[in-house]
N, C-alpha and C positions, 0 to 999 in steps of 0.2 A: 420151022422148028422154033419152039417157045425158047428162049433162054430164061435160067429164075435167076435172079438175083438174090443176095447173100442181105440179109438184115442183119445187122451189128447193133447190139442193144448197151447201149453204156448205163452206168448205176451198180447198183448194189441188191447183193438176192437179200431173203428175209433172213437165212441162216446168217451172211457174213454181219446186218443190222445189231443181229441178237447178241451176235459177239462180241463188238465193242460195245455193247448197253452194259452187258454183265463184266467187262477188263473193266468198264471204268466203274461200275458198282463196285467191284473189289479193290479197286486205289481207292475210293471215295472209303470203303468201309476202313481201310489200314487209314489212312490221312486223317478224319475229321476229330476222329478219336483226341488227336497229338493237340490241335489247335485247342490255344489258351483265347477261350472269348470273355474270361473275365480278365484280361490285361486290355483286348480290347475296348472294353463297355467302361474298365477307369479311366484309361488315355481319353478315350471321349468326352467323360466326364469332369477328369481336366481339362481338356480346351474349350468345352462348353463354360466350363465356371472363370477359366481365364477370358473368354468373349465375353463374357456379363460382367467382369471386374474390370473389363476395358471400355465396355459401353457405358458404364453408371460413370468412369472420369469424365467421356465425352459428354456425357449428359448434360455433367457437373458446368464444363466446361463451356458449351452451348449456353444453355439456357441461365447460366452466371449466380447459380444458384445447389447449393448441397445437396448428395445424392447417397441416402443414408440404405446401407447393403446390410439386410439381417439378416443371419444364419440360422435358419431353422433345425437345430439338433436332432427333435425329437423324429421329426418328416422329412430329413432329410432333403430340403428344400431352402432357396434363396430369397429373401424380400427387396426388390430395388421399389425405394421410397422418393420421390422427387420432391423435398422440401422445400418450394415457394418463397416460404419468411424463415429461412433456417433456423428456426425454433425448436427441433427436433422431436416434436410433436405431427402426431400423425393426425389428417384432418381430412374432411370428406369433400374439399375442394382439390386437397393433392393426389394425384397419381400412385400409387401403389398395385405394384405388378409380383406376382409369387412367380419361381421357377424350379422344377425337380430339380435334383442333379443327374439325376439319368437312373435307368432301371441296374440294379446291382451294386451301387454307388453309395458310399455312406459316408460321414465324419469318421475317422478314425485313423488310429494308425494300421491294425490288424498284424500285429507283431513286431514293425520296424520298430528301431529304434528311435527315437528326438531326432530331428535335423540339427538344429540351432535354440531353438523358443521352445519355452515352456508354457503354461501346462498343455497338453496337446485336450482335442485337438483343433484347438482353436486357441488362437493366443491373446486376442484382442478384448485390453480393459474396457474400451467403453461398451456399453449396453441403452437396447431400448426393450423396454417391458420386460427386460429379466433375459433376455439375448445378445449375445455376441452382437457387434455392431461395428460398420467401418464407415466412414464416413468422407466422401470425396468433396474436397473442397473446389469452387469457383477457380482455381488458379490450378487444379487437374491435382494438385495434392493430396495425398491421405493424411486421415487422421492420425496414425501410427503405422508404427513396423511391425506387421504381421504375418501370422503362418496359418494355412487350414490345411491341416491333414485331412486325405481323400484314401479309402482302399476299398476294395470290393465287399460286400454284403458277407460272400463266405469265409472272405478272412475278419470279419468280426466272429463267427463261428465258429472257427478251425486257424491258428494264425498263421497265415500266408506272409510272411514280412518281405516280398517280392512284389507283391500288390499295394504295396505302401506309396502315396505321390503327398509331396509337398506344395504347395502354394505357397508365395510369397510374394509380400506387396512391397515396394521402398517408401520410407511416407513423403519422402519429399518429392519424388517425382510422381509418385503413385504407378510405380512401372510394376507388373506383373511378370515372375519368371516363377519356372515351375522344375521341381526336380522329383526322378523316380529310385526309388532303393532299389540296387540290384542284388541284395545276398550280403554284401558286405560293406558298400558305402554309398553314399548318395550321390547321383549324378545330375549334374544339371543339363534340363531336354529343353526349355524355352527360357 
């Protein structure tokens, strides 16, 4: 006489698969809605511009020579300049490298109000070619005490004054700290 044996099949049928596909399409569909990706895409593009305003002092600092940061307004873009004969002349033997500030990312306030410095939203007298201009010196210092206002794209549109971030340089140490508006006063986050 045969005995059968009992087969035990472990896993998942197609019906119970289907189930969690579609629980978690309806979490994904309530949740993705809430998330703020334009707080993200600024924060970013705060730490990206605080990493480029700390690379241009090491530059400075390195190579024992001035390292001229221009604010591109219109393009929403940064120039690190590695000035050789700190002449503040741009030449086709010096290094000049452009950089976005990130997708969504603009100069502005987009409805905050001033941190400290005026006029927003860039506050820095010197210029090159008609640009904001900050300039780190050989010994890791800035040129001045300065502020660039950062907010997202759609609060230049529509004003978002929650998407508001400050940058700030010290000139004497050329130290970058950055603060975000939350609704009612400025916080400092770096």
């Amino acid at each position: 006489m045969k005995r059968s044996r009992s087969v035990e099949w472990a896993g998942f049928t197609l019906v119970e698969a289907l189930m969690v596909i579609v629980l978690l399409g309806l979490v994904a569909a309530f949740a993705i809605p809430k998330l703020n990706f334009g707080a993200y895409r600024i924060n970013a593009g705060v730490r990206g511009l605080a990493g480029l305003l700390a690379r241009a002092q090491r530059l400075a600092v390195t190579d024992q020579s001035d390292v001229n940061v221009i604010f591109n307004t219109s393009d929403n873009s940064v120039t690190l300049h590695e000035d050789a004969n700190n002449d503040n002349v741009i030449q086709s033997t010096e290094r000049v490298r452009t950089y976005p500030l990130g997708e969504g990312v603009a100069f502005g306030l987009g409805g905050a109000p001033l941190r400290v410095f005026a006029p927003a939203p860039l506050t820095f007298t010197h210029e090159m070619n008609g640009k904001p201009e900050l300039i780190f010196r050989r010994d890791g210092s800035a040129s001045e005490n300065g502020a660039i206002y950062l907010t997202s794209t759609a609060a230049l549109v529509s004003a978002r004054p929650t998407d508001g971030r400050d940058v700030e340089i010290i000139e004497a140490t050329g130290r970058v700290q950055w603060y975000q508006y939350n609704g009612s006063a400025w916080v400092q986050k770096f």
